[in-house]
N, C-alpha and C positions, 0 to 999 in steps of 0.2 A: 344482427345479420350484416350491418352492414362495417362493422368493426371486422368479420369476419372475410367480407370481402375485400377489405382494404389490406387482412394480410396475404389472403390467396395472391392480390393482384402486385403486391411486394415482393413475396418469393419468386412470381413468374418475371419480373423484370430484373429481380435480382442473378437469374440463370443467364447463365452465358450460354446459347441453345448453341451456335458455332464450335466451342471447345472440342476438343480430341477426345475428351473425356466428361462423360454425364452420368451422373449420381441423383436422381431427382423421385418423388414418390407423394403422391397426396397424404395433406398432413390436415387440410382444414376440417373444422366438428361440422360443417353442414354439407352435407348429400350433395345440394346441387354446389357446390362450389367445387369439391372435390371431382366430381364428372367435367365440370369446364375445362380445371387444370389439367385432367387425362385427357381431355380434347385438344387441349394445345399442347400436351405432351409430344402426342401421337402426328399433331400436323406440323409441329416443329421437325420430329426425328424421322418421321418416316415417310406420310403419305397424307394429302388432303383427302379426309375420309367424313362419312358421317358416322358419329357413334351412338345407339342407341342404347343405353343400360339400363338394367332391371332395376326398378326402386328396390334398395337395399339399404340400411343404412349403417351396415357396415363397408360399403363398395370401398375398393382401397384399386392404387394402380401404381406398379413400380416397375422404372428400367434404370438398369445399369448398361453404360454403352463405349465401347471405344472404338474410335475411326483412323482410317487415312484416306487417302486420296482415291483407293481403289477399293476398299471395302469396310463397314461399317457392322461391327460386330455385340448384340445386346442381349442380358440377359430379362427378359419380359414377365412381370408376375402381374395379374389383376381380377376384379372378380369379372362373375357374368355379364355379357354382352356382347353386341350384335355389332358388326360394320361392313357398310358399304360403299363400295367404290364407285361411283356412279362417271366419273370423268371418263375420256377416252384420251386425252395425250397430258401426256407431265405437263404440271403446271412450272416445273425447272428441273435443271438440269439432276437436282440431290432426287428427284422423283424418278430418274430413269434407269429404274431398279427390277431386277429380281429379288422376290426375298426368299430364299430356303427359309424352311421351320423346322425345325428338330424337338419335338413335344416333350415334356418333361413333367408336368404333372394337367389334371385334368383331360380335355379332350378339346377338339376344334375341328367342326363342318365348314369345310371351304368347297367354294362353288367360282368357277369362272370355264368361260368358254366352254360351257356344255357340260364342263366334267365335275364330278362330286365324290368331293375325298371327306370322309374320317378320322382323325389321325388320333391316336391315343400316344401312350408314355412310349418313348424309343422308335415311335418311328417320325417319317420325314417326308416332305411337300414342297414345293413350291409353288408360285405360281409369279404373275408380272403386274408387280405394281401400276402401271401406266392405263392398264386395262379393267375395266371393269371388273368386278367382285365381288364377294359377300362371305364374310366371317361370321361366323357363330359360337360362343362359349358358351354352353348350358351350368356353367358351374366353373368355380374359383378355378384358373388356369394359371402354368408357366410353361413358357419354352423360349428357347434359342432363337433369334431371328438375326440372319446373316443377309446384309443388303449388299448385292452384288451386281455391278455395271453391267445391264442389260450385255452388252458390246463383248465383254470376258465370256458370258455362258455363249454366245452365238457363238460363238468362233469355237469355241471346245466341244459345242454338243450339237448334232446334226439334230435338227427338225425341232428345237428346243419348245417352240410352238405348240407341239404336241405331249408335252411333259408337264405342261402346267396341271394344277388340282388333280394330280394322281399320289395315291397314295405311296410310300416307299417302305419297303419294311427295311429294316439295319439292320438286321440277323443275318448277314452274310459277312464274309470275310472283309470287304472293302468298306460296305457303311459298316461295321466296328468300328475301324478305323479308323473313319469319317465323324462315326457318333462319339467316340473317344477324344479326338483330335477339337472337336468344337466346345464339349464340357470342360475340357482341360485349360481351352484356352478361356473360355467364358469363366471360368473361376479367379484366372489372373488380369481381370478388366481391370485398366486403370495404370498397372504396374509394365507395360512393354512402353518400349522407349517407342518413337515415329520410325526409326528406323526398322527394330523389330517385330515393330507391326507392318509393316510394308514386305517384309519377309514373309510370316505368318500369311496373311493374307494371301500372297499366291498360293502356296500349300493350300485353303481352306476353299479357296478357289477350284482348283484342280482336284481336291478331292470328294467336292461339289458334282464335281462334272463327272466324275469316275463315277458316284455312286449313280449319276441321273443314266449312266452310260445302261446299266442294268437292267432299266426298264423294257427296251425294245431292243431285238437283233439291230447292230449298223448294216450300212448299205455295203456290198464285196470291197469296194474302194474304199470305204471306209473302218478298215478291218479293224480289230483290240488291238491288234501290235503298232499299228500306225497311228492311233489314237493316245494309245502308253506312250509311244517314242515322242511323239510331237509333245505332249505335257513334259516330258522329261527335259524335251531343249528347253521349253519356255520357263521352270523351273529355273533351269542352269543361267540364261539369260535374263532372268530378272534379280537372279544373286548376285550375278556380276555385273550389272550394267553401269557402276563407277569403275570398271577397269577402260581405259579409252584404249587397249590395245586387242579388246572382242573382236574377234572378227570368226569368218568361216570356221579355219583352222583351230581357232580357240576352244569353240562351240564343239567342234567334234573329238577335239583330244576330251576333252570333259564331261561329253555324254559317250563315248565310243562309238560314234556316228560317224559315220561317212559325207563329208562336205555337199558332195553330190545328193545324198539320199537325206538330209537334211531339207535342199533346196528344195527336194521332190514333194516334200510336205509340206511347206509352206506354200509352194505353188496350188495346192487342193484348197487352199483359203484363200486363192487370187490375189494373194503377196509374195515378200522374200524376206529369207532369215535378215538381211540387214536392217531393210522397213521396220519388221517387229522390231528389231533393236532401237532404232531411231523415234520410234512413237513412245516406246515404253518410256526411254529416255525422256524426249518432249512430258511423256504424261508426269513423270517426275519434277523435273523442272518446272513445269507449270503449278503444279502443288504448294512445292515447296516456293515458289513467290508467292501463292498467294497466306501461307501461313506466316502468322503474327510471331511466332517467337522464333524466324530468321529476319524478322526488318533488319536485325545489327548485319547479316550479312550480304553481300556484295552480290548482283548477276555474276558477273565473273565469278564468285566461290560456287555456288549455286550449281553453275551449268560444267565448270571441272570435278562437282561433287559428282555427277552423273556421268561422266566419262569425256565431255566435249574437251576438245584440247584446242581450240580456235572458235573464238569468238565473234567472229565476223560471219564464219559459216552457223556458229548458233543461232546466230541474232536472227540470220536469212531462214533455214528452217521453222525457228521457231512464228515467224512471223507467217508463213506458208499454212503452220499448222494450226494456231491460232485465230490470224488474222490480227494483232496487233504487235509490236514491237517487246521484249521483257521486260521494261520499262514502262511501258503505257499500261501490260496488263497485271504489274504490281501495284502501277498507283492509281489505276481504276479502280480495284479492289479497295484500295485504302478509303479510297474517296466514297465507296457505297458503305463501308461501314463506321 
């Protein structure tokens, strides 16, 4: 036994839990070693939870996962077992999450804020990591789990609050589409460069939000065309957000939107089309410092990778948005890990 725990406790420090990319799956011959490593799997990548598993002793747990900055995409297989969320605020910032589920084989009882969903193979859920919870697997399960910034669903889906632990079905036009789009991409973990996972992710994003849109009529101000339009800028501006010559005029030759009617939607989110452009931007930059395989490059490449053409006004933003300098928040990062 305790040969066995010395290799469990070898693999788990031999993983890079940080990486863009996780390939990880209990490998040890004893029960209980195997559930710890799923314990720390699971409070590594996703949530401090409690797991409780049925003595089995063939219990096995596996994710394949790749991330960026804005969203975190995993393919999940394990056996029977129970988790609950008992905290009520993230214990950090990777904790302040949605996770869509898209079921894939088995089944999964999710319960949060009142509401209790079933979900079987092909259909789809959410609910909010940061909140209490309770997962249930009655039997060897897989599915999709896409962890996406609390901050991305509010802003896309009106009353988001009220979407949690409902069930979705994807037999409609949009979640196909939705259901196609995340197996497709969940098949190619591993192999998208940062950049085009930063791509993907808005798409997976937004049509996240398309299918949750189905659930309930929106409010008259909040009609499908003004909900489609507005995904369709922020689509277009986060494709381009290294062009530094984005502006109104950009945005609208590229969506056929009208500059005006543009503003008019961003102001129903108590912003402006440039804001969104300047945070996205910020959220990029801030990323990409704190990622290990740009140390070789320069704030300066960094912040003209993302469209800034003047660095004095970066450095001033960035500091606004942050609260520390590009500099202090690259090499604070260095210094915690």
């Amino acid at each position: 036994m305790a040969a066995v725990s010395k290799a469990r406790s070898i693999q788990s420090s031999a993983t890079n839990w940080s990486s863009e990319n996780i390939d990880v799956a209990t490998e040890s011959n004893a029960f209980s070693d195997r559930v710890d490593f799923w314990r720390e799997m699971i409070l590594r990548l996703f949530a401090d939870v409690e797991i409780g598993a049925i003595p089995n002793p063939e219990f096995f747990g596996k994710v394949r996962s790749q991330k960026c900055e804005s969203l975190r995409v995993s393919d999940v297989s394990a056996a029977a077992q129970a988790v609950n969320r008992r905290y009520l605020q993230p214990r950090s910032r990777d904790e302040d999450k949605y996770f869509a589920v898209l079921m894939l084989e088995g089944s999964e009882c999710l319960e949060q804020d009142g509401n209790r969903a079933l979900i079987r193979p092909g259909e789809f859920s959410i609910y909010d990591a940061t909140r209490p919870h309770y997962l249930n697997f009655s039997d060897d399960w897989r599915q999709i789990i896409v962890s996406v910034p609390r901050s991305s669903l509010n802003q896309l889906v009106v009353g988001m609050e009220s979407r949690t632990a409902t069930r979705v079905s994807t037999d409609n036009p949009v979640g196909r589409v939705m259901r196609t789009f995340l197996e497709s991409m969940t098949a190619q973990i591993g192999q998208f460069t940062p950049a085009e996972m930063a791509k993907l992710s808005d798409t997976a994003t937004h049509l996240i939000a398309l299918t949750l849109g189905n659930l309930q009529p929106l409010d008259p101000e909040h009609c499908r065309s003004r909900a489609l339009a507005l995904m369709r800028v922020k689509v277009f501006i986060n494709d381009n957000l290294g062009d530094p010559m984005l502006n109104a005029q950009r945005v609208a030759q590229g969506t056929g939107l009208s500059a005006r009617y543009i503003n008019k939607l961003f102001e129903q989110e108590g912003a402006s089309l440039m804001r969104y452009t300047l945070r996205r931007r910020l959220e990029r930059c801030g990323a990409d410092l704190l990622n290990p395989a740009n140390a070789a490059l320069r704030i300066s490449d960094i912040a003209f990778r993302w469209g800034f053409n003047d660095l004095s006004h970066f450095s001033r933003v960035f500091r606004d948005h942050y609260g520390h300098s590009p500099r202090d928040w690259r090499q604070g990062q260095a210094q915690l890990s």
